[in-house]
C-alpha positions in Angstrom: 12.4 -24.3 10.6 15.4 -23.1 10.4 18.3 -25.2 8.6 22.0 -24.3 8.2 24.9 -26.1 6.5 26.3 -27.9 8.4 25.8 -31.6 8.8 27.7 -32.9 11.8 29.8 -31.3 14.5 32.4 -32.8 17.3 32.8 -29.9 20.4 36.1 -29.1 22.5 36.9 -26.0 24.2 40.3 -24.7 24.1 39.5 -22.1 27.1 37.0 -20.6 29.0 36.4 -18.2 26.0 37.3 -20.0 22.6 35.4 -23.0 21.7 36.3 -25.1 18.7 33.8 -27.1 16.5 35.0 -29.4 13.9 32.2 -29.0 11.6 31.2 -30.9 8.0 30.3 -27.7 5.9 28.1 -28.5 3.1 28.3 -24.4 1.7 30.5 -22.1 2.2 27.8 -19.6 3.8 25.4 -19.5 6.8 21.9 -18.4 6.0 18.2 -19.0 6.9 16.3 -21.2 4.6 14.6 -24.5 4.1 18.1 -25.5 2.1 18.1 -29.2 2.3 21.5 -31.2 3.9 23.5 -33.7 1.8 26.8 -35.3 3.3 30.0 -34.2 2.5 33.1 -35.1 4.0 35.6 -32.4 4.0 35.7 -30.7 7.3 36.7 -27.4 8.6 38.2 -26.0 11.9 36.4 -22.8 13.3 36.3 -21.0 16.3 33.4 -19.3 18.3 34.6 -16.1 20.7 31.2 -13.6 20.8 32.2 -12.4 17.9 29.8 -8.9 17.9 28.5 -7.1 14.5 27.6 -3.9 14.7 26.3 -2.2 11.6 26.2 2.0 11.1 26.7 1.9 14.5 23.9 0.2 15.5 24.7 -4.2 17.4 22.5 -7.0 15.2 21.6 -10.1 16.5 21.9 -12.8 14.2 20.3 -16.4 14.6 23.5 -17.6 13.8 27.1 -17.0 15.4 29.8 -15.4 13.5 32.8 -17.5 13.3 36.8 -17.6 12.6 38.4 -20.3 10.1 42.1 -20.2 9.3 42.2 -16.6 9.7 39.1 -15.4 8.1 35.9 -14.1 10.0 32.9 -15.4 8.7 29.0 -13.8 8.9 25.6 -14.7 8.7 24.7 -13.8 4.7 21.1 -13.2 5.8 21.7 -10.6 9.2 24.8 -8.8 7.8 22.3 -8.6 4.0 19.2 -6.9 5.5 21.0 -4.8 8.2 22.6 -2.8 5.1 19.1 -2.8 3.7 19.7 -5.8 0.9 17.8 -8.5 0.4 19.2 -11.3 0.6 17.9 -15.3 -1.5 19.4 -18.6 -1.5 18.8 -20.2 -4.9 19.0 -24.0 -3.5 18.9 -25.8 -7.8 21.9 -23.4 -8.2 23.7 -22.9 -5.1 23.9 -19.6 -5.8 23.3 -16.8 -3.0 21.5 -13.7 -4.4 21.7 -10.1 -2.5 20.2 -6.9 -3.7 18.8 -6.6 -7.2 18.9 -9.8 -9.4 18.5 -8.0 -13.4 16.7 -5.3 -12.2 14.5 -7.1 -9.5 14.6 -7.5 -5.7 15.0 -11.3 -5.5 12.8 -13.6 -7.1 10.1 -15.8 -5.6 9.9 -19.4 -5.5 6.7 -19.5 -6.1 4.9 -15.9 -7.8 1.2 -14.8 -6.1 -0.9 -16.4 -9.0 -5.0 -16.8 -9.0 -5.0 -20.3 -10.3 -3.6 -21.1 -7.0 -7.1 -19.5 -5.4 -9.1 -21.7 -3.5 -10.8 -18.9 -1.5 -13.0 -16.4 -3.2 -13.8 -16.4 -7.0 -13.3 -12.2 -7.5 -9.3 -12.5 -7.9 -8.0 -11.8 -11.4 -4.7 -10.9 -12.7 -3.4 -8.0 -14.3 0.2 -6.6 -15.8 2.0 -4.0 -16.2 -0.2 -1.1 -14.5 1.7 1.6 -12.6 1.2 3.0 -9.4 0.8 6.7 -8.1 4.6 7.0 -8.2 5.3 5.5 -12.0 6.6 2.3 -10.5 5.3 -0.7 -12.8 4.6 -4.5 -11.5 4.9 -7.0 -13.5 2.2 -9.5 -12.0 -0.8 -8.3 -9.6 -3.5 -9.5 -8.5 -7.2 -7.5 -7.6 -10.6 -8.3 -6.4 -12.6 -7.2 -10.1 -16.0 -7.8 -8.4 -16.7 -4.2 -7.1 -19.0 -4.6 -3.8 -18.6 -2.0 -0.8 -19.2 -3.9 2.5 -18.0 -6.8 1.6 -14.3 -8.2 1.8 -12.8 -10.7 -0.9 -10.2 -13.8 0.5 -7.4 -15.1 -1.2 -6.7 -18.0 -0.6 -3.5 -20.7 -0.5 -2.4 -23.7 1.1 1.4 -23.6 1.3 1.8 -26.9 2.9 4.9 -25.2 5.0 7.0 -24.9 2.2 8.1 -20.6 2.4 9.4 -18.6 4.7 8.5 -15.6 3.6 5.6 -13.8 1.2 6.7 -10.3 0.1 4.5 -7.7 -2.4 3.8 -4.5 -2.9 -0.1 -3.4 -1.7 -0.6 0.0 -4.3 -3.5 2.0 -6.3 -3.2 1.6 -10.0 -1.8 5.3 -11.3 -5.2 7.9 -11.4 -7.8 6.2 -9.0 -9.0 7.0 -6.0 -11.8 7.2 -3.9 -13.1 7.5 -0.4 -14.1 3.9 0.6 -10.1 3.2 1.9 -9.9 -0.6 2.3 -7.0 -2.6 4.3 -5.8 -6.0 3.2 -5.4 -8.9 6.0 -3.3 -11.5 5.7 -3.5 -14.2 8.0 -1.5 -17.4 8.2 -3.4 -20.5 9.5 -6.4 -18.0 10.5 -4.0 -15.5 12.4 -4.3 -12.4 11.5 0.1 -11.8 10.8 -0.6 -8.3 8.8 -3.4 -5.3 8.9 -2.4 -2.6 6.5 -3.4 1.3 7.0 -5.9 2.1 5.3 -5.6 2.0 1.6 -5.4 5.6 -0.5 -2.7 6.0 -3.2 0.6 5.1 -1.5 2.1 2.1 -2.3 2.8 0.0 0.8 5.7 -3.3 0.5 4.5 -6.3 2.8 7.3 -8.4 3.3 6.0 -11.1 6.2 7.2 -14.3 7.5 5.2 -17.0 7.1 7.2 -19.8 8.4 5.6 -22.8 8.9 2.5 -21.5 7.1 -0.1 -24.2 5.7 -3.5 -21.9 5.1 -2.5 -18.6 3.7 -4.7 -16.0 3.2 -5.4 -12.2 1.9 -8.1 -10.7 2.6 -10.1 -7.1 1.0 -11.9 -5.4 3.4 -13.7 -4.0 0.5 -14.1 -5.3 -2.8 -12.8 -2.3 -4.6 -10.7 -3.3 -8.4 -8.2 -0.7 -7.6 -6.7 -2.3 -4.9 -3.5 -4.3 -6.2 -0.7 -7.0 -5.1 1.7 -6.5 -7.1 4.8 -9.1 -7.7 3.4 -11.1 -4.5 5.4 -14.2 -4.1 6.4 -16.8 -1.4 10.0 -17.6 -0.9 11.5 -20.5 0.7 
């Protein structure tokens, strides 16, 4: 679902081409999120014309309609954020909006990939700090540590539609290989939303949205240790 802030609006039209909204802004950004409303009551004129944004050369089409106010354009955080390859998070206890790094990190989940949140398989474990084939070290992972060629491992979570969005990294802990090659699955309410190549030693980020996602699941095709998610977390 999508939600933006604004509470209330009253419409006129000025012309054929400039229509006016007299909106109750509860922040002073637009972006996509489950960001709950609370009433405020100090009010803003704005002015929609197709306003266009066109990034490196290239037109975006945001969810949400660029606007004027007293002289000053404004954007869509979220569009304008990942167009210039930023990530961009809404911090609702803070209202604080996050792009890029944050101490080092891209974003921070609401809620981190964690095993005691399983209820599918028993083979998940957790492990930190191991690198991958390029040096890069995760703080959190996850992996299957029940070896068994033929058969896959499922992780399993009920999100009870409360994220957007699951992001990770899929990669081979730094030295190992082999020649079974698995693929992880996830599927969101038993459709199949992601199938990953095949799995050797590159490191592969799997950001997905899972909007309105109760059952959430990743799924092995192999039960191989090797095989990582690292910093997997869901984000409202």
């Amino acid at each position: 679902m999508r939600q933006y802030f604004y509470l209330w609006f009253k419409r006129r039209f000025y012309n054929e081409k400039v229509k006016s909204f007299i909106i109750g802004v509860i922040a002073g950004v637009a972006i996509t999120g489950g960001i709950g409303a609370f009433a405020y009551t100090d009010y803003i004129e704005v002015m929609y014309n197709n306003i266009k944004i066109v990034v490196d050369g290239k037109e975006i089409h945001p969810d949400s309609e660029p606007f004027i106010s007293n002289g000053t354009t404004y954007l869509p955080v979220r569009a304008v954020s990942e167009a210039l390859g930023k990530e961009v998070y809404w911090d609702g206890p803070n209202y604080t909006v996050y792009i890029g790094n944050i101490n080092g990190r891209l974003e921070y989940p609401t809620k981190e990939l964690n095993i005691n949140d399983n209820i599918g398989d028993y083979f998940w474990e957790s492990s930190k700090n191991l690198k991958d084939n390029y040096g890069n070290s995760y703080s959190n992972a996850i992996y299957c540590d029940w070896a068994n060629t033929g058969y896959s491992a499922i992780y399993e979570k009920l999100c009870n539609m409360q994220y957007s969005r699951f992001k990770g990294t899929i990669y081979v802990e730094n030295g190992v290989s082999d020649d079974i090659n698995p693929q992880v699955i996830i599927k969101a309410d038993g459709k199949t939303i992601y199938t990953s190549p095949e799995i050797t030693k590159t490191s592969r980020l799997i950001p997905i949205d899972i909007t309105g996602c109760n059952d959430f699941q990743i799924i092995l095709t192999q039960r191989i240790p090797h095989v990582h998610i690292g910093d997997g977390g869901f984000y409202q």
